[in-house]
LOVODO-509998 format. One record per residue (C-alpha): y, x, z. Coordinates in steps of 0.2 Angstrom, whole numbers, m for minus. Layout:
<rs>
R / Y / X / Z $
...
</rs>
This chain:
<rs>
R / 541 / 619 / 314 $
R / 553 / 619 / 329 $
R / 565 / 606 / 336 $
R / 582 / 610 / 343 $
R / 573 / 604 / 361 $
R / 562 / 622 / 358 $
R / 576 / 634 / 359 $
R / 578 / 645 / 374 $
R / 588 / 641 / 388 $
R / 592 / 656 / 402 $
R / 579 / 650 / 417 $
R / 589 / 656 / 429 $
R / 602 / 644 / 425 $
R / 589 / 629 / 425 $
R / 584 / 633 / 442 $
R / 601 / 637 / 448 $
R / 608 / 619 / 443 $
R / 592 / 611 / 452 $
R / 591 / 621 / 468 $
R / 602 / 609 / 478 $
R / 597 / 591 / 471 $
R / 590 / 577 / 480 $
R / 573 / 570 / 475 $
R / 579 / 551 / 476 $
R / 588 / 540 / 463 $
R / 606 / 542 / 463 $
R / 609 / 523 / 463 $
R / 600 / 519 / 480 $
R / 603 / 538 / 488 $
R / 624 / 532 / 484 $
R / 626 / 515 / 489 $
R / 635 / 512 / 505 $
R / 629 / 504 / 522 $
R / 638 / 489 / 516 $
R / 629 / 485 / 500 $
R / 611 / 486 / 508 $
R / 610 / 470 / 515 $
R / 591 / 467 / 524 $
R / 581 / 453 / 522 $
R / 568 / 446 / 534 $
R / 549 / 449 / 533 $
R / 539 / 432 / 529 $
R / 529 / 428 / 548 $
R / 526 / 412 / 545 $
R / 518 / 399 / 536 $
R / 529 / 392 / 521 $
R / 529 / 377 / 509 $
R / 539 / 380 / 493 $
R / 541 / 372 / 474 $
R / 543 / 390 / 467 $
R / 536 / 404 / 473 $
R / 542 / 421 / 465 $
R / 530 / 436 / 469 $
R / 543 / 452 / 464 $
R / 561 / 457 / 469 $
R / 568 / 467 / 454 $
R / 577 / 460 / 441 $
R / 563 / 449 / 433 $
R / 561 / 441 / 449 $
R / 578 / 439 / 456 $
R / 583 / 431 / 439 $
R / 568 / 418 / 438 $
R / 572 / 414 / 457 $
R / 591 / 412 / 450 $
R / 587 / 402 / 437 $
R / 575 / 391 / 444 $
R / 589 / 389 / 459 $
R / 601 / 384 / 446 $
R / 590 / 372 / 436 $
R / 584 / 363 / 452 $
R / 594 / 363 / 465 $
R / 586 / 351 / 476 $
R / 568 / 360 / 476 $
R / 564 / 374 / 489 $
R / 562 / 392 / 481 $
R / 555 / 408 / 490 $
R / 555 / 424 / 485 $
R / 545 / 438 / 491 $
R / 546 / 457 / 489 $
R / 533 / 469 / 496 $
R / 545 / 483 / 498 $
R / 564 / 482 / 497 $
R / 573 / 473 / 485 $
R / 577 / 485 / 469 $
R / 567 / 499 / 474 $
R / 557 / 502 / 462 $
R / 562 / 502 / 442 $
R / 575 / 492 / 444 $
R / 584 / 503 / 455 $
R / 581 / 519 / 446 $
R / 582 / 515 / 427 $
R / 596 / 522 / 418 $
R / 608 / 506 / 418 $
R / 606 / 503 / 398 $
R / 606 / 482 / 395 $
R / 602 / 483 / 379 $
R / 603 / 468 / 366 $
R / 584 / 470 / 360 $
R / 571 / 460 / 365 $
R / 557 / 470 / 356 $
R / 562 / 487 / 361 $
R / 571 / 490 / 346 $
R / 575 / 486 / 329 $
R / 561 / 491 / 321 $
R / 548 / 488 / 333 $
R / 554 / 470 / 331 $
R / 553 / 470 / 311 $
R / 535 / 480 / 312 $
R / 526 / 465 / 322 $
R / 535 / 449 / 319 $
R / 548 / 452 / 302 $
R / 548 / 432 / 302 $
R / 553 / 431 / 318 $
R / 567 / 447 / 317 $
R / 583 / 436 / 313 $
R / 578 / 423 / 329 $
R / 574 / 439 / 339 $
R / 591 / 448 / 336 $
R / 599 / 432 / 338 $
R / 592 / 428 / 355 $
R / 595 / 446 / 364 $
R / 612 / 445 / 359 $
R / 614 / 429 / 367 $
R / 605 / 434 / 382 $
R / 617 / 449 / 382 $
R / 630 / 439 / 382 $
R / 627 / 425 / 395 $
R / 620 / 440 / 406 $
R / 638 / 448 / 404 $
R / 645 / 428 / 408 $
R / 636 / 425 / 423 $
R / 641 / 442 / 427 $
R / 657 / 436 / 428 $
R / 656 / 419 / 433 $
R / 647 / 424 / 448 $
R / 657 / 438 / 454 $
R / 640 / 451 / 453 $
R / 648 / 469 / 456 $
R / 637 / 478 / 447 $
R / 649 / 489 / 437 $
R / 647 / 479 / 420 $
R / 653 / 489 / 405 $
R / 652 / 481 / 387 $
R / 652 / 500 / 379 $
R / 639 / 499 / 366 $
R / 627 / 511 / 361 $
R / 627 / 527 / 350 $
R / 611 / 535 / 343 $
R / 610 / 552 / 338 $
R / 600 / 561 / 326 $
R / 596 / 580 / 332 $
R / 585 / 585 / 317 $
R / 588 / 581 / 298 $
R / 573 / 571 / 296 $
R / 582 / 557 / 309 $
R / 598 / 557 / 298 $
R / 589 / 545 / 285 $
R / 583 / 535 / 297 $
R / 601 / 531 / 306 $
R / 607 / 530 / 287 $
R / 595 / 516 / 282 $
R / 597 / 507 / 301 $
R / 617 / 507 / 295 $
R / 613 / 498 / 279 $
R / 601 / 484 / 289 $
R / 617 / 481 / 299 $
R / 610 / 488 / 315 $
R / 628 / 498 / 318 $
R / 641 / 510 / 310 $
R / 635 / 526 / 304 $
R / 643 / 541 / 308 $
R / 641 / 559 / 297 $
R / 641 / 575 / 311 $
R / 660 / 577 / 310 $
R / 664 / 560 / 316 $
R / 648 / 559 / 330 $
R / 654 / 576 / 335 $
R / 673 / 569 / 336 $
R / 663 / 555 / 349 $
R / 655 / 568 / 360 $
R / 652 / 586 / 354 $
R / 634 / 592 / 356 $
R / 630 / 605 / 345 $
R / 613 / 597 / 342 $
R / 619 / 581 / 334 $
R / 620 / 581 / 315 $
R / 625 / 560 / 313 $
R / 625 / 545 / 323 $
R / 625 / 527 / 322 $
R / 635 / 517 / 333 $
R / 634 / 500 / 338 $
R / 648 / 491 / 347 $
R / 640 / 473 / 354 $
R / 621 / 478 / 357 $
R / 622 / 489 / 372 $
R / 630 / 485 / 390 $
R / 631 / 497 / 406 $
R / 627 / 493 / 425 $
R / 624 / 500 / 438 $
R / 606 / 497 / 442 $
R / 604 / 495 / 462 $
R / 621 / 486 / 463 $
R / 615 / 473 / 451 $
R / 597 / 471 / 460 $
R / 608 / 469 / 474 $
R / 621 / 456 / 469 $
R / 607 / 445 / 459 $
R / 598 / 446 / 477 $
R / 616 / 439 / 485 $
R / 617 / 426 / 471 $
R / 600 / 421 / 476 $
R / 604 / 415 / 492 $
R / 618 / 408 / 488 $
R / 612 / 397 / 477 $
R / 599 / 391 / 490 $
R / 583 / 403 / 487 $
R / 575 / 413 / 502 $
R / 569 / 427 / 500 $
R / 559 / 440 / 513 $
R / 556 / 459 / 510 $
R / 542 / 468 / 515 $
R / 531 / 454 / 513 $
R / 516 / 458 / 500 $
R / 508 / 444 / 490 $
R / 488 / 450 / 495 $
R / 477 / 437 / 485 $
R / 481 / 420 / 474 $
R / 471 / 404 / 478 $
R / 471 / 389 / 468 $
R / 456 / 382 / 473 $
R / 465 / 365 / 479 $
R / 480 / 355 / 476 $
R / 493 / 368 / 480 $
R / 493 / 386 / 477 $
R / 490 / 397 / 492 $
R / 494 / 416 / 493 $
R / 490 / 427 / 508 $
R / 501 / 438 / 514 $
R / 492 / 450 / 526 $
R / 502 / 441 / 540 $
R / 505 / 418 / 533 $
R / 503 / 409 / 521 $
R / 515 / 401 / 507 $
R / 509 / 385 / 500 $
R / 520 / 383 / 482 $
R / 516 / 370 / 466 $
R / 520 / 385 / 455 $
R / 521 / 403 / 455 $
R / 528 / 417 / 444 $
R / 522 / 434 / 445 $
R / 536 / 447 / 442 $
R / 527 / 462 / 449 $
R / 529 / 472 / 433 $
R / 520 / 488 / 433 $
R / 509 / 486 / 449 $
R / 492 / 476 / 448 $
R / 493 / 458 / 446 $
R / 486 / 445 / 458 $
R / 478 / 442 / 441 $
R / 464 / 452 / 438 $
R / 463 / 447 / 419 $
R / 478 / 452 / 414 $
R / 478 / 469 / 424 $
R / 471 / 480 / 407 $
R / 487 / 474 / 396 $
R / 499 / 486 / 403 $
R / 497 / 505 / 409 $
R / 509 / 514 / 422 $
R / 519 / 527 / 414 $
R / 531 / 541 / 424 $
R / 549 / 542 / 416 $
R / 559 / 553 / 423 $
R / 578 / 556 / 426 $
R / 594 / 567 / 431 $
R / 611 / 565 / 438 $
R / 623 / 578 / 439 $
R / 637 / 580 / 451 $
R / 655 / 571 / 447 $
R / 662 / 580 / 432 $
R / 680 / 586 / 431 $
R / 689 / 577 / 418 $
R / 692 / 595 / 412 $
R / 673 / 595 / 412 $
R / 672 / 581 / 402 $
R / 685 / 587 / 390 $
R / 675 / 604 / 385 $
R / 663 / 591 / 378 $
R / 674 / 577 / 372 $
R / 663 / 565 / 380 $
R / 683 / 553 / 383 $
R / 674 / 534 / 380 $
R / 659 / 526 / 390 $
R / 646 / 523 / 377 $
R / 627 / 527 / 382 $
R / 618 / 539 / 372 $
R / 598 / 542 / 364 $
R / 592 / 552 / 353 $
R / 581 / 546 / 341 $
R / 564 / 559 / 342 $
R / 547 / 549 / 348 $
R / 551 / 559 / 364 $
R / 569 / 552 / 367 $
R / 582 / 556 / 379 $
R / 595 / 543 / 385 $
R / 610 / 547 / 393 $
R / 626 / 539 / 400 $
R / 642 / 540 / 411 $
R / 642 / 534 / 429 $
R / 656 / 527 / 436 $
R / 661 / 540 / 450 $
R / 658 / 554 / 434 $
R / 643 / 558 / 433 $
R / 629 / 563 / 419 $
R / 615 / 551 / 422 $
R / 601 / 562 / 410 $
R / 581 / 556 / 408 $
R / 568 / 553 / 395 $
R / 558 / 565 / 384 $
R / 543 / 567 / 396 $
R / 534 / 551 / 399 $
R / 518 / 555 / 409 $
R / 502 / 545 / 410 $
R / 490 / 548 / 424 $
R / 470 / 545 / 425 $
R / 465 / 528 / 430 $
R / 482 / 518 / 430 $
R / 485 / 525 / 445 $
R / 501 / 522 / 453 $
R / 508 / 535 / 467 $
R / 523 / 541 / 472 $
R / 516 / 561 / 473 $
R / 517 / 559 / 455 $
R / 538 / 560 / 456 $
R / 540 / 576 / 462 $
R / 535 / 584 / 445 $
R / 544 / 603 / 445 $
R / 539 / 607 / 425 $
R / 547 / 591 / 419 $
R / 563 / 593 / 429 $
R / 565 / 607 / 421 $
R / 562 / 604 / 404 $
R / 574 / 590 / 409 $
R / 588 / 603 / 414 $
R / 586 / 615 / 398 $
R / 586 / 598 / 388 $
R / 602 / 596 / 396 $
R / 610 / 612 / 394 $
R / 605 / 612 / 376 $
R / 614 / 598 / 374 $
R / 628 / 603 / 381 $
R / 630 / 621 / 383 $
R / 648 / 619 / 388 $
R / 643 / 612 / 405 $
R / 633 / 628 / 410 $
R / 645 / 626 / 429 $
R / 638 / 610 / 432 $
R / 623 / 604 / 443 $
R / 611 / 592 / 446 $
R / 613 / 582 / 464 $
R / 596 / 570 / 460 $
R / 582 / 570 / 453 $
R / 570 / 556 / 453 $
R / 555 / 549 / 443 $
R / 545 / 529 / 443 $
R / 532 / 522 / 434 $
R / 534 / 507 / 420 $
R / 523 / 496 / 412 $
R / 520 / 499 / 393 $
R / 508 / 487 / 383 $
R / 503 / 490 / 366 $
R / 517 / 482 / 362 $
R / 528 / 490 / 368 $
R / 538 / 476 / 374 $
R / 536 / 460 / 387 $
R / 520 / 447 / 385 $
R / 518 / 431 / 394 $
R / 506 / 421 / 399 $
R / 501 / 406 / 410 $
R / 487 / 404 / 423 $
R / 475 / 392 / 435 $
R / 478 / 378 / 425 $
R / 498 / 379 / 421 $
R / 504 / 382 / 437 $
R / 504 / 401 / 438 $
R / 517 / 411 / 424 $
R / 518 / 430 / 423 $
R / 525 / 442 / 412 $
R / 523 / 461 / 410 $
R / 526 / 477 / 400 $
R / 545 / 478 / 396 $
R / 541 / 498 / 392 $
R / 556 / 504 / 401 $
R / 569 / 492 / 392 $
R / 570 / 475 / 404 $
R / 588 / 478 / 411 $
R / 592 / 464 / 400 $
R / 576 / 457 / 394 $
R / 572 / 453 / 411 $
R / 583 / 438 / 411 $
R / 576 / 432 / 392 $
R / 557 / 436 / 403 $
R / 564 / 423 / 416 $
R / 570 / 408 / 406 $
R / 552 / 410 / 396 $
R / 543 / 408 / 411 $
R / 551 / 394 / 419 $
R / 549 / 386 / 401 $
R / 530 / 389 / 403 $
R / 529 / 381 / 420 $
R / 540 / 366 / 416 $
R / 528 / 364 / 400 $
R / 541 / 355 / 388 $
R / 542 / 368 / 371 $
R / 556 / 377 / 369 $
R / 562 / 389 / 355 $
R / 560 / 400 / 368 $
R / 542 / 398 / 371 $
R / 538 / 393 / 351 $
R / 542 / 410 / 349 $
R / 524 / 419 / 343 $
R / 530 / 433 / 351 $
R / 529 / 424 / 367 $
R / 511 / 414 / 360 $
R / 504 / 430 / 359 $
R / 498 / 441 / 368 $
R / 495 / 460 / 364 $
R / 477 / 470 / 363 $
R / 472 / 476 / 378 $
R / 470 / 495 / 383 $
R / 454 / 500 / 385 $
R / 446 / 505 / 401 $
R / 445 / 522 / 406 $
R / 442 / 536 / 402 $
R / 445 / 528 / 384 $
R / 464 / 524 / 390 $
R / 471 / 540 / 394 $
R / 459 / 548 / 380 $
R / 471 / 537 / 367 $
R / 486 / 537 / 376 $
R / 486 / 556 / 379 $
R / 479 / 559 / 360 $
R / 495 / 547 / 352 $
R / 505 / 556 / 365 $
R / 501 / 574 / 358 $
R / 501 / 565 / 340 $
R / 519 / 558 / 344 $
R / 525 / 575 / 350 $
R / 517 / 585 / 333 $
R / 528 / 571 / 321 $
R / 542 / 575 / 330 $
R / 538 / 595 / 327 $
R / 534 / 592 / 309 $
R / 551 / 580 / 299 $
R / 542 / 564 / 307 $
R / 526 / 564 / 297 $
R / 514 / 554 / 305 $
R / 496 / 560 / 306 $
R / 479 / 551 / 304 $
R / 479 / 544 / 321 $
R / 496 / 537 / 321 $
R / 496 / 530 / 304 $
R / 479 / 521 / 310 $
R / 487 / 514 / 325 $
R / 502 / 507 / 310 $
R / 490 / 499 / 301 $
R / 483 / 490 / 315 $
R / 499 / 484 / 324 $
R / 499 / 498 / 339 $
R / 509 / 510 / 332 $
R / 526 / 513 / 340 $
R / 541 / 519 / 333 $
R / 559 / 517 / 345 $
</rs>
């Protein structure tokens, strides 16, 4: 059986719309001098309260929050790169509501916990969007919500049944095509409150600005090297001083912890992304695409899509890629085959738009766990809290990660952290070359359910029945 994603799409156009992109994310490659502001590298040995190893969105929100808790106790934050340049510089821009990464990955693995789940990521959403506002962050905020589309019959059920939980508003192929007219969709299901814009970098950038303001220091290329708790304080080399800190929170995400435990709960996985050139309004018109809402389909391999601010199509998904041995590496970015699957993807979506062209391309890796959304944990005796494995959704969980953490270290309960989602922790990956047997086995498996209505084979029913199956 074939999916709409199988058709033919001419080659020469696919290579003709990528010939003149840029390999870089379109977020970073567009800001302005202005916007970049530099931070200094750490030469010197410093004594802190809170240390925060990690400058994208998980770490600049604990750093924030702790800031704002605490005003008179000395928080550091360092970055080994730049602030924002890894995931939280070139994801998509989708803050979504969900904390589990998605409905029914939520109600698979803790149905008890659902309702206080949904509730919780709709009120982190919404005090995301608050301080937003209240701090003046100019990241492009846009409550637009969020429209799934099904692309093959067997997805129109599921959109259906979503619509009758509550999960949104469910629209037959007339009314998603009267939204945005893809020749593939056959019904949708949109959902108003649950889904928020940004623009990534800006908001990495702003949340670093609140930062200081609120009294944090933070230092860029300045990699944490080794975590000592041997005495008293904590102590972590970086290559060039020493920071002394009473607690620590490691936000480092997809690249190996100071903690060598914890290091087979999540595997690096390559997502990659497209950004077209600005669109005419006469462009935008041929596919009716007139409101702001993001986009994804709902096939295992999923696309996401959205509107940028200056008119753009940001387009990625569909191929995520595992390498041998968890390795991270930035030669892995510049994959050809997958930027062109991407671009035929594209125009099979939108075949009106065979004038435009691609301006970026870029790719990074993100942590999954077999979970497929965050775990916490705490470390050398309480003083140590760490959270990984948000699976390419932590625009917005990030901040929820952040307010569990500082829970943890503070060590007084919260319904934050009595939630057996945070209590428990996922099963491990095994090590290699078992990993990326499995992951490239439910991978293929993954792939065939798509190809065949959504029946799921042996393997995948098996990983259901033992709480590691994944269904977004």
């Amino acid at each position: 059986m074939h999916t709409v994603f199988d058709a033919d799409v001419d080659p020469g156009l696919v290579e003709r719309s990528l010939a003149g992109s840029v390999l870089g994310s379109v977020w970073l490659e567009t800001l302005s001098g202005d916007q970049r502001l530099q931070y200094p590298t750490l030469t010197g040995a410093v004594t802190c309260d809170l240390l925060v190893v990690g400058g994208g969105y998980t770490g600049l929100w604990t750093a924030l929050h702790a800031a704002r808790r605490h005003p008179d106790r000395r928080v550091v934050l360092i970055e080994a790169e730049r602030i924002g340049w890894a995931a939280s510089g070139r994801n998509g821009g989708f803050v979504d509501a969900s904390l589990t990464h998605g409905t029914e990955n939520g109600r698979s693995r803790w149905p008890g916990e659902l309702d206080t789940l949904t509730a919780m990521g709709l009120a982190n959403l919404d005090g995301m969007q608050a301080e937003i506002a209240e701090l003046g962050l100019d990241a492009e905020w846009e409550r637009t919500g969020m429209l799934a589309v099904a692309t093959e019959p067997h997805q129109v059920p599921w959109l259906s049944a979503a619509a009758a939980h509550g999960d949104g508003a469910f629209l037959d192929q007339a009314a998603v095509r009267a939204e945005v007219d893809s020749p593939t969709y056959r019904a949708g299901l949109f959902a108003a409150d649950t889904c928020a814009l940004v623009h990534p970098a800006k908001l990495a950038l702003e949340l670093a600005r609140a930062c200081q303001e609120a009294g944090v220091t933070i230092y860029e290329h300045t990699a944490a090297r080794s975590l000592d708790s041997g005495g008293a304080t904590l102590r972590v080399d970086t290559g060039g001083a020493v920071i002394t800190t009473r607690h620590a929170v490691l936000a480092t995400n997809v690249f190996p912890s100071l903690l060598r435990r914890n290091r087979l709960h999540t595997v690096p996985v390559y997502d990659y992304v497209l950004a077209t050139e600005p669109l005419t309004d006469a462009q935008f018109d041929r596919i009716g695409w007139r409101h702001r809402q993001g986009i994804g389909d709902t096939a295992n391999q999923f696309h996401y899509y959205r509107r940028s601010r200056d008119g753009r199509i940001v387009f990625g998904g569909y191929d995520a890629v595992y390498h041998f041995g968890r390795r991270v590496d930035s030669a892995y970015e510049d994959r050809a085959e997958t930027y062109r699957l991407l671009a035929r993807h594209f125009f099979l979506t939108f075949p009106q738009l065979d004038d435009v062209r691609f301006s970026h391309r870029w790719a990074g890796p993100i942590d999954t766990n077999t979970r497929f959304c965050a775990h916490w944990g705490l470390a050398r005796d309480g003083r140590v809290a760490y959270v990984n494995g948000f699976t390419g959704l932590g625009v917005g969980a990030a901040r929820f990660a952040a307010d569990v953490c500082l829970d943890l270290l503070a060590g007084e309960p919260t319904e934050r952290t009595r939630l057996e989602m945070v209590r428990r922790k996922p099963m491990p990956f095994p090590p290699e070359p078992l990993a990326s047997i499995g992951i490239q086995a439910t991978r293929w498996s993954l792939d065939r359910a798509d190809h065949c209505a959504g029946r799921r084979n042996l393997l995948l029913r098996t990983l259901d029945a033992v709480g590691l199956g994944f269904d977004s």
